[in-house]
Backbone as CSV, one residue per row, in Angstrom:
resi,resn,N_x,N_y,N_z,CA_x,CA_y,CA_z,C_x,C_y,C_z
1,UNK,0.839,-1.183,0.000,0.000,0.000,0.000,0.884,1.246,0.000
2,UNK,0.575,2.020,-0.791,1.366,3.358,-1.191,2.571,3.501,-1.394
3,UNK,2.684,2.286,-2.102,3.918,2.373,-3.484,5.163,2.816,-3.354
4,UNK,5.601,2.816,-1.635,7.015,2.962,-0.921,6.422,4.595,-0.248
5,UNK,5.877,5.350,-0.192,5.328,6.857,-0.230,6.018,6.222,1.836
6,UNK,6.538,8.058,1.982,7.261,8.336,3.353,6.269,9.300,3.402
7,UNK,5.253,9.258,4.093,4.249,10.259,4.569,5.008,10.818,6.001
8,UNK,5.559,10.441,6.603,6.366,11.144,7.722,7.487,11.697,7.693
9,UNK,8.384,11.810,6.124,9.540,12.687,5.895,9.686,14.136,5.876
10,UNK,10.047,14.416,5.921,10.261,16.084,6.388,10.786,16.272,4.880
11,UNK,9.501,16.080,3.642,10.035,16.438,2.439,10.914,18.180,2.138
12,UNK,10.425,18.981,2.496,10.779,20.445,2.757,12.098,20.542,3.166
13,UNK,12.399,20.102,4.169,13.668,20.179,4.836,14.759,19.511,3.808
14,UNK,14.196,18.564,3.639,15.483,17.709,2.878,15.702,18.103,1.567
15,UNK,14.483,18.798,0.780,14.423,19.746,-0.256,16.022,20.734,-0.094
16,UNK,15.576,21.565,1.269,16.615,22.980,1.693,17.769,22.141,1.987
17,UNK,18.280,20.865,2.236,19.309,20.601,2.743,19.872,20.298,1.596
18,UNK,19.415,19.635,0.360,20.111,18.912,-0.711,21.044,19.913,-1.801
19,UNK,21.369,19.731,-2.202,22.126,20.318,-3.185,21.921,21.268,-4.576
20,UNK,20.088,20.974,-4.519,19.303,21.743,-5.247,19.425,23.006,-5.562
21,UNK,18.796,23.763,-6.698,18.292,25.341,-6.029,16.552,25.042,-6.139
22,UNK,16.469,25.904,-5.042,15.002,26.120,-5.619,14.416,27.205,-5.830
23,UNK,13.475,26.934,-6.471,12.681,27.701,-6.881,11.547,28.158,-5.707
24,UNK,10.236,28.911,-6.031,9.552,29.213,-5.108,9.023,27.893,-4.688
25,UNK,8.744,28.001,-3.503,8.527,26.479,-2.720,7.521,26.938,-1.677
26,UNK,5.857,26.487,-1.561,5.161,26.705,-0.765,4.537,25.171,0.423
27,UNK,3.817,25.167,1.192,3.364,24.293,1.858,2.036,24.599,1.533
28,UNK,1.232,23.071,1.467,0.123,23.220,1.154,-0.387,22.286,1.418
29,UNK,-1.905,21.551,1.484,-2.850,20.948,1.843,-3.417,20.229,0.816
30,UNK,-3.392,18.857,0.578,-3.961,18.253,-0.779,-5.789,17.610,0.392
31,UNK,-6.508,18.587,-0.110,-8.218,18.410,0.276,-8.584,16.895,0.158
32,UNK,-9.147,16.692,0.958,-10.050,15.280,0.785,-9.159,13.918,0.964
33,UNK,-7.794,14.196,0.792,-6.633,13.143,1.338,-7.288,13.244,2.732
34,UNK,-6.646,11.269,3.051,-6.251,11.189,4.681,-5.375,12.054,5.090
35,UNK,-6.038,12.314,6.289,-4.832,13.103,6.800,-3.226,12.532,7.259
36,UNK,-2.869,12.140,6.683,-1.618,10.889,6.789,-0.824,12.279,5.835
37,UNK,-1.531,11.958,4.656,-0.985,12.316,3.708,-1.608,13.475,2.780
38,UNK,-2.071,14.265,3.910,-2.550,16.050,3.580,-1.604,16.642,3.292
39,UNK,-0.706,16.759,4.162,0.453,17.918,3.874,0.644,17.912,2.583
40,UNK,1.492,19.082,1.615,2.123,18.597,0.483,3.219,19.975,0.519
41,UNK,4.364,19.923,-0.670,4.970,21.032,-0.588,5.171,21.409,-2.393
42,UNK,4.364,21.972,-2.873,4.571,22.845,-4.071,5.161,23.380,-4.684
43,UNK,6.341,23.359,-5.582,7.221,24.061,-6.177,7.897,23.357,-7.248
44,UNK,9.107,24.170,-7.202,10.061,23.395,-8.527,11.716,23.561,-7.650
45,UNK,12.423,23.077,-8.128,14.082,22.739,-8.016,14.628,21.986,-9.290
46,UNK,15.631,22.652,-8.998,17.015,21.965,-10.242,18.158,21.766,-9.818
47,UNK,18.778,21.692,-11.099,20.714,21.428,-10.315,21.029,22.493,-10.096
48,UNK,21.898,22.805,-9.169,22.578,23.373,-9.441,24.071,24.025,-10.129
């Protein structure tokens, strides 16, 4: 069930820690999900 998915990773953080750049990056709420897996984080990144 859910296809390896880390609903408890601190996706955001590890976003800012990696080696990326990013782009604008918001937090947000995917509606009508369990709440397991409401959170979400919105944006884009590349190489740098």
């Amino acid at each position: 069930m859910g296809g390896g998915c880390h609903p408890n990773r601190d996706t955001r953080g590890l976003l800012e820690r990696s080696s990326l750049e990013l782009g604008e990056v918001t937090d947000a709420r995917i509606p009508k999900a369990p709440a397991i897996v409401r959170p979400a984080v919105v944006g884009s990144a590349r190489r740098a």
